[in-house]
C-alpha positions as CSV (number, residue, x, y, z in Angstrom):
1,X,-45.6,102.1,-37.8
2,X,-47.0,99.7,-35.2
3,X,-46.0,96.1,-35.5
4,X,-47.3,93.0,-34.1
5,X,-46.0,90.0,-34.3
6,X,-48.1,86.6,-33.2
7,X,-46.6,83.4,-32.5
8,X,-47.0,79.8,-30.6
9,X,-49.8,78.5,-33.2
10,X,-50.2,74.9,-34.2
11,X,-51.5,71.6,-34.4
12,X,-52.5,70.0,-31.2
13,X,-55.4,67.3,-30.5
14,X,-58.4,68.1,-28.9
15,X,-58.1,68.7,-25.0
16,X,-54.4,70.1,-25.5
17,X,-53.5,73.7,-24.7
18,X,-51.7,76.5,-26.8
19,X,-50.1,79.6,-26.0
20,X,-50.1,82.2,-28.2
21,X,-47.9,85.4,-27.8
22,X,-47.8,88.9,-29.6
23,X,-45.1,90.8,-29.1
24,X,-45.4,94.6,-29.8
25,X,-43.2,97.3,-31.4
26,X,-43.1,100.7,-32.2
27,X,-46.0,101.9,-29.9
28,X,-46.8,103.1,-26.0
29,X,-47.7,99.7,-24.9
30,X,-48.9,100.2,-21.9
31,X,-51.7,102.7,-23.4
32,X,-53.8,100.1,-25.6
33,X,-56.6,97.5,-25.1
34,X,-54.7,94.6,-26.1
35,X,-56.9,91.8,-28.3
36,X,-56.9,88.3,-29.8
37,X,-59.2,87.7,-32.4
38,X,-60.0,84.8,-34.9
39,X,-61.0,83.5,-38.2
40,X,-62.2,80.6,-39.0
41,X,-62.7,79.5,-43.1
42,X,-66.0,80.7,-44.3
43,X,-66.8,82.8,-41.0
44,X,-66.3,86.5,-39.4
45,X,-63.8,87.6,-37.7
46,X,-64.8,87.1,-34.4
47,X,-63.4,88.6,-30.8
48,X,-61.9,85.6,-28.5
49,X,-60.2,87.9,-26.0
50,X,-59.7,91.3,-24.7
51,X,-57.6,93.0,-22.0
52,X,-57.8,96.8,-21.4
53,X,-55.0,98.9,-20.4
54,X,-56.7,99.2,-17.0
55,X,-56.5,95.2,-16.7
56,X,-60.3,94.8,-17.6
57,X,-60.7,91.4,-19.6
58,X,-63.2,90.3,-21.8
59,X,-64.3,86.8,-23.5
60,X,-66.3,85.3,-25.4
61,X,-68.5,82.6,-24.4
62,X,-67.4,79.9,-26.3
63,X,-63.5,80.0,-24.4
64,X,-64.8,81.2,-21.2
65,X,-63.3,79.5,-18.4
66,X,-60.6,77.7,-20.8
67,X,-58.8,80.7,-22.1
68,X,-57.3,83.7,-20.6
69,X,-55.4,86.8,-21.8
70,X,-52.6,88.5,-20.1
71,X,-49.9,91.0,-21.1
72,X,-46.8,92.0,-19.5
73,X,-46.3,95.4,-20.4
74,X,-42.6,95.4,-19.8
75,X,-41.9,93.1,-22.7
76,X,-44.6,94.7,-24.6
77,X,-46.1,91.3,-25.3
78,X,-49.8,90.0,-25.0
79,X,-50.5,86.3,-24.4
80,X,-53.4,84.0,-25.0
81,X,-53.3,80.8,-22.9
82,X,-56.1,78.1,-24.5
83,X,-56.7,75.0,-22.4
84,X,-59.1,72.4,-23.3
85,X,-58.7,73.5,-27.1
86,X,-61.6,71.8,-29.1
87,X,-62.0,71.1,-32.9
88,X,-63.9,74.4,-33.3
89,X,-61.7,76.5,-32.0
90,X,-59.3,75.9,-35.1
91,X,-58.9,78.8,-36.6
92,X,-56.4,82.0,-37.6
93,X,-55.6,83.7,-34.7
94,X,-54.7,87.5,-35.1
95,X,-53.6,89.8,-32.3
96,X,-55.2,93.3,-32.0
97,X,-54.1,96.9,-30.7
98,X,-57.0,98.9,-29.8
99,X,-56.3,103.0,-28.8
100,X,-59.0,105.8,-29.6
101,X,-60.8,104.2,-32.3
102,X,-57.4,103.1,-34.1
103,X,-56.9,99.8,-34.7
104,X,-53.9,97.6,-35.9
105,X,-53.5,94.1,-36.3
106,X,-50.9,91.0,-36.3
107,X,-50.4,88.7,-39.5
108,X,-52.3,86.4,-37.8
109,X,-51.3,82.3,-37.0
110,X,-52.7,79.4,-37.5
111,X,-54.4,77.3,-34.5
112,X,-55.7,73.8,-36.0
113,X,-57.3,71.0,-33.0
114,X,-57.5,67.8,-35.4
115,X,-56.7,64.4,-33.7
């Protein structure tokens, strides 16, 4: 059973950066669109990031330009770097494995920007 584990969540003021990890177990790494996603109270899941196998990335327009996703398939870990973090970007953060319509998911962490 895959397992993904998030961490590097937490309270920071607005303009401050994070760096989130997920470190993966129990799956072919290399294989899988790697994914961060978030939820904030009373919204949808929405997609922040993605990172195909084939090093494609993907944002969404509200972190464009101040996040970025990486993964270092060696460790089997995926990162999200978030610079410039704003008050709407609090959220839960969860990390997503995506291979031929099979999805998994992290436990998720919390990411709060409150002065």
């Amino acid at each position: 059973q895959v397992q993904l584990v998030e961490s590097g969540g937490g309270l920071v003021q607005p303009g401050g950066s994070l760096r989130l990890s997920c470190a993966a177990s129990r799956i072919i790494f290399s294989i899988y669109s790697m994914g961060w996603y978030r939820q904030a109270p009373g919204k949808q899941r929405e997609l922040v990031a993605a990172l195909t196998s084939g090093g494609s990335t993907n944002y969404a327009d509200s972190v464009k330009g101040r996040f970025t996703i990486s993964r270092d398939n060696a460790k089997t870990t995926v990162y999200l770097q978030m610079n410039s973090l704003k008050p709407e970007d609090t959220a839960v953060y969860y990390c997503n494995a995506h291979w031929m319509g099979t999805d998994c998911w992290g436990q998720g962490t919390q990411v709060t920007v409150s002065s």
